[in-house]
C-alpha positions in Angstrom: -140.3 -154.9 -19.1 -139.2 -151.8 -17.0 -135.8 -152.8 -17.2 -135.9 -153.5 -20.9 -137.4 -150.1 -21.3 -134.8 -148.2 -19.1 -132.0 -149.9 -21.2 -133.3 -148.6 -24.1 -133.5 -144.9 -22.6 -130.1 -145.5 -21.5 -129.0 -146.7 -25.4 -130.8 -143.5 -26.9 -128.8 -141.4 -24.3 -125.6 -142.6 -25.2 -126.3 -142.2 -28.6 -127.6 -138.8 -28.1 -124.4 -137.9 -26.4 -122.2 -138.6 -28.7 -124.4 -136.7 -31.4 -124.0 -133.6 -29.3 -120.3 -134.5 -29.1 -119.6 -135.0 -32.6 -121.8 -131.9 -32.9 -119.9 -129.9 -30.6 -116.9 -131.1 -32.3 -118.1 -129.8 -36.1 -119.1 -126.2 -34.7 -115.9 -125.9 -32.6 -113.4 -127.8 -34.4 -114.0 -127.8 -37.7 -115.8 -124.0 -38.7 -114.4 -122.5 -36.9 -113.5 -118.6 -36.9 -109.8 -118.4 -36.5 -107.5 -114.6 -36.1 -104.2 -115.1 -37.3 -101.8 -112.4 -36.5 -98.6 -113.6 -38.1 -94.6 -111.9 -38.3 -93.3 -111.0 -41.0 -90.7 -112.6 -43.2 -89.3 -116.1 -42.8 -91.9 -116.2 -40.0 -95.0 -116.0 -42.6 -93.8 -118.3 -44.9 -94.5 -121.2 -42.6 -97.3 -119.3 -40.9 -99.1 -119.4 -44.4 -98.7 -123.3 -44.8 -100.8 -123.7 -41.3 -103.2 -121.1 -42.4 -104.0 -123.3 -45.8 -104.2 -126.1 -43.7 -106.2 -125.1 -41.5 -108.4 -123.4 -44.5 -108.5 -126.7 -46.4 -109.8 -128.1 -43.2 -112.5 -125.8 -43.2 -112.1 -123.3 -41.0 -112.5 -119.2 -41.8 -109.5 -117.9 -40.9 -108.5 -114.1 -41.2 -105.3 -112.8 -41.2 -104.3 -109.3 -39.5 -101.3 -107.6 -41.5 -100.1 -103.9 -41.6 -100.5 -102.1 -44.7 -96.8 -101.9 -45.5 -96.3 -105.7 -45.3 -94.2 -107.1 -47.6 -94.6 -110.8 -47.3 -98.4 -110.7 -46.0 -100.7 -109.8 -49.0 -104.3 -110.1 -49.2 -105.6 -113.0 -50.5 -109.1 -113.3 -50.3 -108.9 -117.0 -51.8 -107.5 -118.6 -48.5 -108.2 -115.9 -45.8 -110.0 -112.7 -44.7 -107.3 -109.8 -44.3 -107.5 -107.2 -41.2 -105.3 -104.5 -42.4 -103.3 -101.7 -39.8 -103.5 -98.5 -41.8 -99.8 -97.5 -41.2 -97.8 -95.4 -41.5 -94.4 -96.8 -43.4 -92.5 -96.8 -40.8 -94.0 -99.6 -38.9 -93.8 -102.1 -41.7 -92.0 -105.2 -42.5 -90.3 -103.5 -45.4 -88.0 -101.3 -43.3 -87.6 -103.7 -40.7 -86.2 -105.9 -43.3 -84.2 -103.3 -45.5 -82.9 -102.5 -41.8 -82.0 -106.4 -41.0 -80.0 -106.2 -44.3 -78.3 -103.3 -44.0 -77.8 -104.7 -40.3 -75.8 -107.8 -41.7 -74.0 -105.8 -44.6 -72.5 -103.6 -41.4 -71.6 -106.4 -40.1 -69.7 -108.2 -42.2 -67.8 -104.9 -42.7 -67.1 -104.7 -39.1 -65.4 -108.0 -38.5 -63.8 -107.9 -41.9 -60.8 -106.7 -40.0 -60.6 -108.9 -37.3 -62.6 -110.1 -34.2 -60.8 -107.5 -31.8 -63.1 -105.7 -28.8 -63.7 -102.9 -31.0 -65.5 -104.6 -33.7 -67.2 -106.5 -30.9 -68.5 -103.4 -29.4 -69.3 -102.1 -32.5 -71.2 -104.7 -33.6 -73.1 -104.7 -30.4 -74.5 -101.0 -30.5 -75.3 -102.0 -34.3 -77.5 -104.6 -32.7 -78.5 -102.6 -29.7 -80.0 -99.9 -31.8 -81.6 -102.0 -34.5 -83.5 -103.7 -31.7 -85.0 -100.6 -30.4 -86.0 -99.2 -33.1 -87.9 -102.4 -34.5 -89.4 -102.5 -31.2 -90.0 -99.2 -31.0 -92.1 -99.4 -34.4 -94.5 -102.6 -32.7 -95.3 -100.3 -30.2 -96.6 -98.0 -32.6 -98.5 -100.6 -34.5 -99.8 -101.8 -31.0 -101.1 -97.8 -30.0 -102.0 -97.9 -33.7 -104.6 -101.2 -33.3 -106.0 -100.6 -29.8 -106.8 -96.8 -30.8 -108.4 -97.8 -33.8 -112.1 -97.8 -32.3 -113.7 -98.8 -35.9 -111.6 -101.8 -36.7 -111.5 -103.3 -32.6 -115.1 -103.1 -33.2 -115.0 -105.5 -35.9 -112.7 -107.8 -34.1 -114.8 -108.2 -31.2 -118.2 -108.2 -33.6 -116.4 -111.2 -35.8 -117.1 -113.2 -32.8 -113.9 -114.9 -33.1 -112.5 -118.4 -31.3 -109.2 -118.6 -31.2 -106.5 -116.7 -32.0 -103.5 -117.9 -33.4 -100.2 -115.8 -33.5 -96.5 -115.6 -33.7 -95.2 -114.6 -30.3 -91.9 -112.7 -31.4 -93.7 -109.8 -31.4 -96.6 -109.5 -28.6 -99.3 -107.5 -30.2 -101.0 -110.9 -31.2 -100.7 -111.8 -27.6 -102.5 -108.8 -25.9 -105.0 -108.8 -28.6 -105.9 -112.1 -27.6 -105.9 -111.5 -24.0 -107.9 -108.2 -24.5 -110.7 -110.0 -26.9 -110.6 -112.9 -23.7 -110.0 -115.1 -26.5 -108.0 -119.0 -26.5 -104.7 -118.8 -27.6 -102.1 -120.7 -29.2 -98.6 -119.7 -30.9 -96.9 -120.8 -33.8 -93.5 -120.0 -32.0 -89.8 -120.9 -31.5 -88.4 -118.0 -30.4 -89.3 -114.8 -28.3 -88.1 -111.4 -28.9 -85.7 -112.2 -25.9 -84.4 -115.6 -27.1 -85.8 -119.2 -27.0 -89.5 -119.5 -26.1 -88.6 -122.2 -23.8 -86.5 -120.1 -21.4 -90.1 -118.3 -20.2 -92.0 -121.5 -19.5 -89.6 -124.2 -19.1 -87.1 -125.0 -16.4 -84.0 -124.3 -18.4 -80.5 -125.0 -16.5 -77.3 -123.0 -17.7 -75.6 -126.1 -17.2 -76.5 -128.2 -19.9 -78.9 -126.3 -22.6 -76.7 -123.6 -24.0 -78.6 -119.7 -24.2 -79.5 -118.7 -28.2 -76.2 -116.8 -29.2 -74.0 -118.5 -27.1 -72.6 -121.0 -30.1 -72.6 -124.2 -27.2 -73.7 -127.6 -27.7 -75.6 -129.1 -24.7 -71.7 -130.3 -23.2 -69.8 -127.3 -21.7 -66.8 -127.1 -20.2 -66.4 -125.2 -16.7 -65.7 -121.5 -18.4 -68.2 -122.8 -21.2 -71.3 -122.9 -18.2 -69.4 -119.9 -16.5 -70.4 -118.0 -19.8 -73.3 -119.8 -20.6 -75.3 -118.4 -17.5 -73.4 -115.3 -17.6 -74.7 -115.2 -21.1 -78.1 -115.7 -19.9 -78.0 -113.5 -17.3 -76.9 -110.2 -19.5 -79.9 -111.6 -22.1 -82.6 -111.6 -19.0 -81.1 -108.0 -17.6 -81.0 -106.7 -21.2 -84.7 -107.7 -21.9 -86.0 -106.2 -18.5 -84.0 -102.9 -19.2 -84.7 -102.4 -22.8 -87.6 -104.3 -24.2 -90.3 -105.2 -21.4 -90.9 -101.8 -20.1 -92.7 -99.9 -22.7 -94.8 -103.4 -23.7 -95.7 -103.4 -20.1 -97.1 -100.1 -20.0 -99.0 -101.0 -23.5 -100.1 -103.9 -21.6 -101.1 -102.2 -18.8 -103.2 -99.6 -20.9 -105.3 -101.9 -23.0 -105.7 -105.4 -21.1 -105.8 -104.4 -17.7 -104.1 -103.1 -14.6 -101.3 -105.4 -12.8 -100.7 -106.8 -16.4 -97.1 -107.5 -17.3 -95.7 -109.0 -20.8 -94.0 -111.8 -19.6 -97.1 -112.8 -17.5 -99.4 -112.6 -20.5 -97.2 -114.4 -22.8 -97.0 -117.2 -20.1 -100.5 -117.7 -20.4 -100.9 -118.6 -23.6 -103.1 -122.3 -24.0 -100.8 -124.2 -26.5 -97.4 -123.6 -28.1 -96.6 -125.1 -31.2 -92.7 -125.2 -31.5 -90.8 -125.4 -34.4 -88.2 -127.5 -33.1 -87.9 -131.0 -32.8 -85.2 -133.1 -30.4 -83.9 -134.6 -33.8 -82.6 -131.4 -34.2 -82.7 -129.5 -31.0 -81.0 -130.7 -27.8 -83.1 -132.2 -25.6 -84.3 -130.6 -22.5 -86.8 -130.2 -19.8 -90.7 -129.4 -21.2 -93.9 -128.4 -20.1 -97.2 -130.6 -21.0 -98.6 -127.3 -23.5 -95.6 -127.0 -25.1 -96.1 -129.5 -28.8 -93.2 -129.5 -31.1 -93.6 -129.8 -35.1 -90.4 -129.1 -36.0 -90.3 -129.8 -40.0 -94.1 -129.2 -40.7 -93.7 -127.4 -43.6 -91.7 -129.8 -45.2 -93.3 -132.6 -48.0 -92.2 -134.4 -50.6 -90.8 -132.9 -53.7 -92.6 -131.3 -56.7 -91.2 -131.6 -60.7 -88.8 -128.2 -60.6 -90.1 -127.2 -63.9 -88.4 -128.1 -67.5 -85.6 -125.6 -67.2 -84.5 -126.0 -63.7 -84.6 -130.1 -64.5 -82.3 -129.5 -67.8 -79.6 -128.2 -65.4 -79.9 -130.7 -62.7 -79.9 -133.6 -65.3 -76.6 -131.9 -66.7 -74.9 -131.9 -64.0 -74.0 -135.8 -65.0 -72.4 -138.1 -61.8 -71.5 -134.8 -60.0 -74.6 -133.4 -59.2 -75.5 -130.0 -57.8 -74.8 -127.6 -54.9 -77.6 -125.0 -53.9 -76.9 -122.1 -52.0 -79.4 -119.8 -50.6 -79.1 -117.3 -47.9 -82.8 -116.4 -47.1 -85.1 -114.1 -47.3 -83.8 -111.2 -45.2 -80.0 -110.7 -46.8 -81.1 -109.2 -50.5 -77.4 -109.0 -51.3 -74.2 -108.8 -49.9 -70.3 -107.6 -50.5 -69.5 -107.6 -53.5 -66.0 -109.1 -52.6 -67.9 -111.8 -50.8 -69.9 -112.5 -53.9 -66.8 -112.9 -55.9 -64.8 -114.9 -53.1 -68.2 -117.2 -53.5 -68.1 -117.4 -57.0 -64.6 -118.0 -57.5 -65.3 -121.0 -55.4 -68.1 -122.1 -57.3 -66.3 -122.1 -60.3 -63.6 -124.4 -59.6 -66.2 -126.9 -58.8 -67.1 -129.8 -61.1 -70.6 -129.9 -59.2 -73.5 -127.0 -61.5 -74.6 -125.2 -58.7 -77.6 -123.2 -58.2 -77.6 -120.0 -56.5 -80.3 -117.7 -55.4 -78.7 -114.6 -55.3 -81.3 -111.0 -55.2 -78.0 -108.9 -56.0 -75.2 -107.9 -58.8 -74.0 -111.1 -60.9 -70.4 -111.4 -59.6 -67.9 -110.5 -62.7 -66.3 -113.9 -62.2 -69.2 -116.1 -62.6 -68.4 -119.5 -63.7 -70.1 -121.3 -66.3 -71.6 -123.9 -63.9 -73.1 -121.7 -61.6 -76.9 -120.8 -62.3 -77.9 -117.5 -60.7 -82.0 -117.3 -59.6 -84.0 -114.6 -57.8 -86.1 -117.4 -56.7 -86.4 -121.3 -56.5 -88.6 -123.4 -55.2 -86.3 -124.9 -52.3 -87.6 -127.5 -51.0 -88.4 -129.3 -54.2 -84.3 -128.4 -55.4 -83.2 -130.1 -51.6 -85.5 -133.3 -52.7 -84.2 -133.4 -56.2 -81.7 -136.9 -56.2 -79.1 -134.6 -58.0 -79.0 -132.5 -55.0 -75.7 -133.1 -53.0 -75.2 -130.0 -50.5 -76.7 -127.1 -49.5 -74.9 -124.1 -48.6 -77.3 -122.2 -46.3 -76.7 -119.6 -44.0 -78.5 -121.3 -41.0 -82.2 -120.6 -41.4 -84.0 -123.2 -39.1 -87.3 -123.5 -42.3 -84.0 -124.2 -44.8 -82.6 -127.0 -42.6 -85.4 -128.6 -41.6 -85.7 -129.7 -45.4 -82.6 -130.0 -45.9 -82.8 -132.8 -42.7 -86.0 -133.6 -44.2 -84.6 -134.8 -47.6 -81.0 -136.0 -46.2 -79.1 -132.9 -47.8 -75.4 -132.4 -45.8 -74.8 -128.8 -45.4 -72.2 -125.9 -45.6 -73.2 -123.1 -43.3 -72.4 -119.3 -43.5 -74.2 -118.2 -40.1 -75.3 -114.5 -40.6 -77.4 -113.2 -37.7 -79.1 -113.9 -35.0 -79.4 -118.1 -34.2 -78.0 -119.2 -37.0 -75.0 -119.5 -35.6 -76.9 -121.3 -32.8 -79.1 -123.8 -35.5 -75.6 -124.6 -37.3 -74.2 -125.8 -34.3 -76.3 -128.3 -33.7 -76.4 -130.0 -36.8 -72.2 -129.5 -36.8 -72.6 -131.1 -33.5 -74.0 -134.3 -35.0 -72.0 -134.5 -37.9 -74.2 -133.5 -40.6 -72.9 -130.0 -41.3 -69.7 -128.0 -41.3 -69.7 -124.3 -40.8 -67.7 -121.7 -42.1 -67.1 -117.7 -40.5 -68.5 -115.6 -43.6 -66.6 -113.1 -41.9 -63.3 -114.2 -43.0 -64.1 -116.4 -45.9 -62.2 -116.7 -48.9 -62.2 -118.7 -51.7 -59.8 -121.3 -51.2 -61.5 -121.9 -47.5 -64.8 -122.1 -49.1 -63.4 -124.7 -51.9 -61.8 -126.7 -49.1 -65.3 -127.1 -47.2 -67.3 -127.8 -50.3 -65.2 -129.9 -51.0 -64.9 -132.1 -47.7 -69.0 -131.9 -47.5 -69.0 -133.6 -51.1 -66.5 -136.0 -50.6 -66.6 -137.3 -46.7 -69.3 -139.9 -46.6 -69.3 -139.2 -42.8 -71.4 -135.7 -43.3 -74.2 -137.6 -45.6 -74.6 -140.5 -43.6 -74.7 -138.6 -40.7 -77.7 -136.6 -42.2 -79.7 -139.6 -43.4 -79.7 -140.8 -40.1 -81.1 -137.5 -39.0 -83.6 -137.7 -41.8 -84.6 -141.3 -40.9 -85.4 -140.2 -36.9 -87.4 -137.5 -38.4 -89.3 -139.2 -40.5 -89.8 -141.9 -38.0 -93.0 -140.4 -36.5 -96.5 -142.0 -35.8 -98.1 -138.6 -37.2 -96.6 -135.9 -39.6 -96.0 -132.5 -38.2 -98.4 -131.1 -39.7 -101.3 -133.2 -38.5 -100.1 -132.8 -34.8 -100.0 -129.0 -35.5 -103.7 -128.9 -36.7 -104.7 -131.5 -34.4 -103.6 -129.5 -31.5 -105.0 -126.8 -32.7 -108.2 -127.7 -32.9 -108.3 -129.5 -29.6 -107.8 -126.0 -28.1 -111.3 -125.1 -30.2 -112.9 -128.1 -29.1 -112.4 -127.7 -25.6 -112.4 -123.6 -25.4 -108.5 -123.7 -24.1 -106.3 -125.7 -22.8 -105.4 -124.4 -18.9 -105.1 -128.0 -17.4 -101.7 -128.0 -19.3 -100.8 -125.1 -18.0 -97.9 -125.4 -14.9 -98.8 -123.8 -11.7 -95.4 -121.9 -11.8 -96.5 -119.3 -14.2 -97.4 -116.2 -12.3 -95.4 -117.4 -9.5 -92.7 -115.0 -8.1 -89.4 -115.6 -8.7 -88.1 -116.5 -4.8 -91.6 -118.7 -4.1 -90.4 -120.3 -8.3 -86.7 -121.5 -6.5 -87.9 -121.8 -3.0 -86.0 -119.4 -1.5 -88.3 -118.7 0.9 -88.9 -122.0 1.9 -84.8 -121.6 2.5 -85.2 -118.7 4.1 -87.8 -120.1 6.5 -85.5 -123.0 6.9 -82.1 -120.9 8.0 -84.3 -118.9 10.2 -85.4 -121.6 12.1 -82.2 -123.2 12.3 -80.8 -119.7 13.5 -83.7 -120.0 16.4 -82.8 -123.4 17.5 -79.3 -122.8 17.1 -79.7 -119.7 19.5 -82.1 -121.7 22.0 -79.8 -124.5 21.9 -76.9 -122.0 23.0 -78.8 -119.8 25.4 -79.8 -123.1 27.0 -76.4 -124.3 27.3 -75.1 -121.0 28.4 -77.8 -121.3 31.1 -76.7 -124.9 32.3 -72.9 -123.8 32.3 -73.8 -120.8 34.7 -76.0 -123.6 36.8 -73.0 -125.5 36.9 -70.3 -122.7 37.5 -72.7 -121.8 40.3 -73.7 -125.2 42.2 -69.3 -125.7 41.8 -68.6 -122.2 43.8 -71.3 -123.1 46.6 -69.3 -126.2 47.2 -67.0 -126.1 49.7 
């Protein structure tokens, strides 16, 4: 009898248990309050897609912005907004007329040639747009943390995690200051790939963002690979970390570095995945969901669907260069559209700038599409992209070859690596014309090689036992289940760079090899002078 009754404590226990568990898990993993501090640009486009998941999953999310975003609106039907009361010059809007203006200058520059003046050129074009977008976060960081009234809020919301792109680190020492979990929506840092800050990362086989490698180098290749990222590590410390670590200093604490906080982040969710990324060494916290904003395709509306369908056997090229070039040359525009127009593909082009005088007849111009339902279209047979790693993901997604035009920044880098795997082939925009640009088109469309090669990208991607998404969100809330996620973190974070490679465990090593190498020598000095000795007393 008493041991039937203690089983049946011991049943109700268990029971109760998981009740409090599953309870646990409702409060903290599925309503739960959720600060989004997002970038700007390509960057909020898939940042938004998470945010409606998460919404739809039931969670209140808000959503910090400045008031001169661009791309950021309010929208009180899927999120809360926290608004920065800027000035203009800290918004998105001049940091992407800047970024346009940026690329415009540079096409000019190297128009003439790749010699060391253009190079040099184009580097203090770069140097100085860097500063000054940096320049302006800093400002919008002073901006936030001085802002008594709206901090209040923040800390009043009672907020659980917060979720944030770490390109920019004012979502980082937000978190840190509100001693909040934290998890990034990330692939790259303002310094370069994400990985490179908490991932062993060897020069000799995973090439440095802007280097244009693949993961097999030659000699002078891994000479200028690690020279490469070398100059990008020097170049961060000297121009970039400084006046975030004083910021850092001033409103999270003393001792506080950016690097270090960024280090310390619970989860990152990285928009990469080894179908199209090199593989390379990992850390446990570190969940990739590359292609999550991909899905299948939607209708493209009647009018868009008359011109695919007319298009007959050929089919259609799209072309789309983002959202941060508006417009460019016009005698780039009309080397493109000559191109286009010798074509027997209709092509449709997103183009934000003049219609080119030479338009041809198959080319349909558009200030916007929807993209990824055009890259799923069966009619769709190449995409002409400037390298965008959200464009090629669907384009991967739905088996599209491309044609790249690289631009800024990694897409040189993202083009590469499909190139490398023979789903893409990439042209210099710099010194395009139109018979080039024909030629290419022309090989993508016709060389059964690039289209294979892509479906069997498309068929690893796809090959997944959960979507992108789901992991994403799953992942995510497993950080509110558990308040954080520090048992994935590595012990090396925090560590200093000589105890990181050991050298002073080398150090201690030499030095006692230099001690028993100088016993072992005074010793035998000794003996020989015994000897010499003990030989002269002999008669």
């Amino acid at each position: 009898m008493v041991r039937q009754t203690t089983d049946t404590w011991r049943t109700w226990l268990k029971i109760a248990t998981v009740l409090a568990s599953q309870t646990v898990w409702l409060t903290c993993g599925r309503c739960a309050n959720i600060l989004v501090v997002p970038v700007d640009g390509s960057h909020w486009v898939n940042m938004k897609l998470l945010v409606r998941e998460l919404h739809n999953r039931g969670h209140n999310i808000t959503v910090m912005r400045s008031s001169s975003s661009w791309y950021i609106t309010e929208d009180p039907t899927l999120y809360h907004s926290v608004t920065i009361q800027a000035s203009g010059r800290q918004g998105f809007l001049e940091d992407h007329q800047r970024l346009s203006q940026f690329v415009l200058n540079s096409l000019e520059i190297f128009r003439g040639g790749y010699t060391l003046t253009a190079f040099f050129r184009n580097i203090k074009a770069m140097r100085e747009m860097l500063h000054e977008m940096h320049c302006q976060q800093r400002e919008l960081i002073s901006l936030l943390f001085g802002d008594g009234e709206l901090m209040g809020r923040l800390r009043s919301t009672q907020f659980q995690l917060v979720l944030t792109d770490p390109f920019f680190p004012i979502g980082i020492m937000l978190a840190h200051h509100l001693a909040l979990p934290l998890v990034y929506n990330a692939r790259w840092l303002g310094t370069g790939d994400g990985h490179h800050l908490i991932a062993p990362s060897p020069t000799s086989f995973v090439p440095v963002v802007g280097s244009r490698y693949t993961e097999k180098m030659s000699l002078l290749q891994r000479m200028a690979n690690a020279f490469h990222y070398f100059a990008t590590v020097t170049l961060a410390g000297a121009m970039i970390h400084p006046g975030y670590d004083e910021l850092c200093r001033r409103y999270v604490g003393p001792g506080t570095s950016i690097d270090g906080l960024t280090q310390l982040a619970d989860l990152w969710l990285m928009r990469v995945d080894f179908v199209f990324d090199f593989p390379r060494p990992t850390m446990p916290n570190v969940v990739y969901i590359g292609g999550f904003q991909c899905q299948p395709p939607a209708p493209v509306g009647a009018e868009l669907e008359a011109f695919m369908q007319s298009s007959g056997e050929h089919g259609v090229v799209y072309m789309s260069l983002g959202t941060l070039v508006t417009s460019l040359p016009p005698e780039l525009t009309v080397t493109i559209a000559e191109a286009f127009a010798r074509l027997p593909q209709k092509v449709i082009w997103r183009h934000l700038g003049e219609r080119p005088a030479n338009l041809g007849n198959n080319t349909l111009l558009a200030s916007w599409v929807p993209q990824n339902d055009i890259l799923g279209h069966p009619k769709t047979r190449a995409f002409v992209s400037h390298g965008g790693t959200n464009g090629l993901y669907e384009a991967i997604y739905h088996g599209v070859p491309v044609l790249g035009l690289p631009l800024i920044f990694d897409q040189f880098d993202n083009l590469v690596r499909l190139e490398a795997r023979g789903a893409a082939k990439v042209l210099d925009p710099m010194q395009l014309d139109s018979g080039q640009l024909l030629d290419a088109l022309t090989e993508v469309l016709s060389q059964p090689s690039y289209r294979n090669s892509m479906a069997r990208l498309s068929a690893l991607h796809h090959d997944q036992p959960q979507l992108p998404m789901e992991r994403a969100v799953f992942w995510i809330e497993f950080v509110l289940r558990h308040r954080g996620a520090t048992h994935l973190r590595s012990a090396s974070f925090g560590l200093p760079w000589y105890t990181y490679y050991n050298l002073d465990v080398l150090a201690l090593v030499v030095l006692v090899w230099c001690a028993l190498s100088a016993l072992t020598l005074l010793a035998l000095r000794r003996l020989c002078r015994a000897l010499w000795r003990r030989k002269e007393k002999q008669p």
